[in-house]
C-alpha positions in Angstrom: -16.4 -10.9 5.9 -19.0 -12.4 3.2 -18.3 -16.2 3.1 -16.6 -17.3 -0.5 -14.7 -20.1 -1.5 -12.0 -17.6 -2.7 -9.4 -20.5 -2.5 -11.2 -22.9 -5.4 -11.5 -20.3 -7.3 -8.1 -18.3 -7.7 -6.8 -22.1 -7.9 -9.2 -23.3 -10.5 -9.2 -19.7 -12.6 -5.7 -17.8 -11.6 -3.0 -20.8 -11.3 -3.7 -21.7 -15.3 -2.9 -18.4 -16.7 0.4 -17.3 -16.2 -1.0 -13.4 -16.6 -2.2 -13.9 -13.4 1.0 -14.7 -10.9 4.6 -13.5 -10.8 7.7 -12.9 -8.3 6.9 -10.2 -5.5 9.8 -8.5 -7.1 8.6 -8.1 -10.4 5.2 -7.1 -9.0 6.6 -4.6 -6.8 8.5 -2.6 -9.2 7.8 1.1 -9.6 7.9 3.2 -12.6 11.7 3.2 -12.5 11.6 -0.4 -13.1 13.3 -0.5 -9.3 11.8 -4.1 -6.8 10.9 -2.4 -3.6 11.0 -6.3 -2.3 13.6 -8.5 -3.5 12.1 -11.8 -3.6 11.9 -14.8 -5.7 8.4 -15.8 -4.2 5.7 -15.8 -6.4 2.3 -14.4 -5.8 -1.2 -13.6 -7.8 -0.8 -10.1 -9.6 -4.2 -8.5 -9.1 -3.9 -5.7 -11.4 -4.1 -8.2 -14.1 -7.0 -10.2 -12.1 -8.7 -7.1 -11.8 -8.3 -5.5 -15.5 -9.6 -9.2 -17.1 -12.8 -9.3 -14.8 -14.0 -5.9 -16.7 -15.3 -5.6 -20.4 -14.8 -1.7 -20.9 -10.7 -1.7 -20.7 -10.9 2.0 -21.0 -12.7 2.3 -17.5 -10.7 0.6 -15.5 -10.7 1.0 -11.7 -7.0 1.4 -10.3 -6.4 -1.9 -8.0 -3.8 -2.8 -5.4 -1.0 -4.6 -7.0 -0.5 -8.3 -5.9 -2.7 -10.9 -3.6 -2.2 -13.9 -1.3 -5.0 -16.6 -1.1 -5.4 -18.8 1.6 -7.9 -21.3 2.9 -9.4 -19.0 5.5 -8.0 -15.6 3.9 -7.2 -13.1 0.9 -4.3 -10.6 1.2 -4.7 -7.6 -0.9 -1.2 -5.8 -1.2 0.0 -2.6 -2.9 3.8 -2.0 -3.2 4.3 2.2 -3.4 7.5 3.8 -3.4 8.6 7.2 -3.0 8.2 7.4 0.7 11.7 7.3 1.2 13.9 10.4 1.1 17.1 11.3 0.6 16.7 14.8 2.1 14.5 15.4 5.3 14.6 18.1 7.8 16.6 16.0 10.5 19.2 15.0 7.4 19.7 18.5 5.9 23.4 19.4 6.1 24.0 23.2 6.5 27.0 23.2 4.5 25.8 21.3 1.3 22.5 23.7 1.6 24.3 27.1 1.4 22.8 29.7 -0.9 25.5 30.3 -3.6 24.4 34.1 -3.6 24.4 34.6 0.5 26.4 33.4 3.1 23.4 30.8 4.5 20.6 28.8 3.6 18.0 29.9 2.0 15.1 29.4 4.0 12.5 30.6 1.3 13.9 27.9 -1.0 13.9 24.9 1.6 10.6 25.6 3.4 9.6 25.1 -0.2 11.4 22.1 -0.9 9.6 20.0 1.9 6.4 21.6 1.6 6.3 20.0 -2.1 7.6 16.9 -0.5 5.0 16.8 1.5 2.6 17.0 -1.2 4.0 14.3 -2.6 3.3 12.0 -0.2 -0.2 13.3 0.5 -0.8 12.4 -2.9 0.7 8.8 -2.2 -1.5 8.7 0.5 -4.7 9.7 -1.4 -3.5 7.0 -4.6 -3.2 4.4 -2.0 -6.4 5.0 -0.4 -8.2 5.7 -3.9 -6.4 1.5 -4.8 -8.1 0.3 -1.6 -11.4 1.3 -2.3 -11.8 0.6 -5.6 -9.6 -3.1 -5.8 -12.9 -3.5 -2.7 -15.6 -2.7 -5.3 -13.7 -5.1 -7.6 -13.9 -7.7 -5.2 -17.7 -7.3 -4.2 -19.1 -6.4 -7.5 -17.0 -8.8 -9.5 -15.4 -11.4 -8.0 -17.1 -12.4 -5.0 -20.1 -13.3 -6.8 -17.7 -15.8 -9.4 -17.1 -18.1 -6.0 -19.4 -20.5 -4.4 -20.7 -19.7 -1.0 -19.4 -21.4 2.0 -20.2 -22.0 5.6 -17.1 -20.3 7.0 -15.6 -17.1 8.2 -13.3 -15.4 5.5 -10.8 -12.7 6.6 -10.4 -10.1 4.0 -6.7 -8.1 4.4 -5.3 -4.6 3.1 -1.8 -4.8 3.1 0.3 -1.4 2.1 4.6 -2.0 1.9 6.3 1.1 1.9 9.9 2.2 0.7 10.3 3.3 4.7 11.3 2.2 7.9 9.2 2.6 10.5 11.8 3.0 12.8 13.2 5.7 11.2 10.0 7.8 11.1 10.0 6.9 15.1 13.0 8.8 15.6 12.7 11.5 13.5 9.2 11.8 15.3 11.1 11.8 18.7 13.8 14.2 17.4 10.8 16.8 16.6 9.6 16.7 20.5 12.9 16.9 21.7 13.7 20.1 19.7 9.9 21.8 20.2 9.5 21.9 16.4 6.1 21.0 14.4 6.3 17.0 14.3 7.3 15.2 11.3 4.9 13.6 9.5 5.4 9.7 10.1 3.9 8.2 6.9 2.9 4.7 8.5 0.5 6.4 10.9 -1.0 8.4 8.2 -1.6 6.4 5.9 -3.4 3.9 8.8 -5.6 6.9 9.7 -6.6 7.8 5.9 -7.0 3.9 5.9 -9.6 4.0 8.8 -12.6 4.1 7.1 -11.9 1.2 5.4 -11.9 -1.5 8.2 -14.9 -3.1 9.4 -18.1 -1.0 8.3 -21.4 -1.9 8.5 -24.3 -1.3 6.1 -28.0 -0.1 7.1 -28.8 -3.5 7.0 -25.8 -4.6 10.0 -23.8 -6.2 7.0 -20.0 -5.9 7.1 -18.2 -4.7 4.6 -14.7 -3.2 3.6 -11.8 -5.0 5.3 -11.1 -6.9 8.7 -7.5 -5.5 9.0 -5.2 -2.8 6.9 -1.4 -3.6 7.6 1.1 -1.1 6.9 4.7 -2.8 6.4 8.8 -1.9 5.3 10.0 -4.2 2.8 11.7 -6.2 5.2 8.9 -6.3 7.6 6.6 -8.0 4.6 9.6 -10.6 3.4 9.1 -11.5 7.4 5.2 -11.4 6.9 5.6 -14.0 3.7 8.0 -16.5 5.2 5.2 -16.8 7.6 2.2 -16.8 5.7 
């Protein structure tokens, strides 16, 4: 990762204006005004970084949601709900899904009902990758230049926290095999594999770019990440 001394900068620039830092659960709230983490912690809220480092305000990039500096390190996260759901295939009860017009379920109607739900979180997927990408460009093109160059290694981090539990997209993985069905789609290993070209490139010059490591995190598995950090 390019050497910057992100650190003096987001404590000389960000820490003055209170724009620029909030509580993770204000920050992580989704359009239904709903924390996807519950914490008091504060942390900088990089859409506003991002939307004050360009002129044009009517071509904004999109950019990930919150960031954590460090000394040696700057944590990128976006929050994104709607992974969650309250009906799946391994939850569906038979009795609750009866057709009112034939003694069953409808298959036409439910094979349509998760085939948009899938949709859905392809296009989750596709948002979040769109937010890495472009919150990277912001950095490079924007910030990075704003901070003085050091003589040290600087670890750049993607972090994505989901409404899910990765546990739970384990076993409905595993419940899939056992019954010889098409698998479910676990959402933490595809959003890592649309996130893959986003780790450690190199230009045709041999320079890195993009970032050293993409997380992908529950709620709870971030709270554990920030009492850490």
């Amino acid at each position: 990762m390019t050497t910057k001394d992100i650190a003096k900068y987001a404590k000389d620039n960000w820490l003055s204006d209170q724009r620029y830092y909030n509580t993770i659960a204000e920050i992580s709230k989704s359009e239904n005004k709903k924390a996807l983490v519950n914490s008091p912690k504060k942390i900088f809220w990089f859409d506003n970084i991002s939307n004050d480092l360009y002129e044009k305000k009517d071509k904004l990039p999109s950019s990930a949601d919150g960031a954590i500096v460090t000394t040696n390190a700057l944590y990128l996260i976006e929050f994104k709900s709607g992974f969650k759901k309250k009906i799946t295939k391994q939850n569906l009860d038979p009795e609750k899904a009866k057709c009112d017009y034939k003694d069953g379920i409808c298959k036409f109607y439910w094979d349509l009902f998760f085939k948009n739900q899938n949709t859905e979180t392809k296009n989750l997927i596709t948002s979040i990758r769109n937010k890495a990408i472009e919150s990277y460009i912001t950095l490079e093109k924007r910030l990075f230049p704003k901070c003085m160059d050091l003589d040290q290694q600087y670890k750049l981090v993607f972090i994505v926290v989901i409404d899910e539990n990765e546990l739970d997209n384990m076993e409905a993985t595993l419940g899939d095999l056992c019954s010889k069905e098409p698998l479910s789609d676990n959402c933490f290993k595809n959003i890592n594999n649309s996130l893959k070209r986003c780790i450690k490139q190199k230009d045709t010059n041999g320079e890195d770019y993009y970032y050293d490591e993409i997380k992908v995190m529950s709620s709870y598995e971030f709270i554990l990440f920030i009492e850490n950090t």
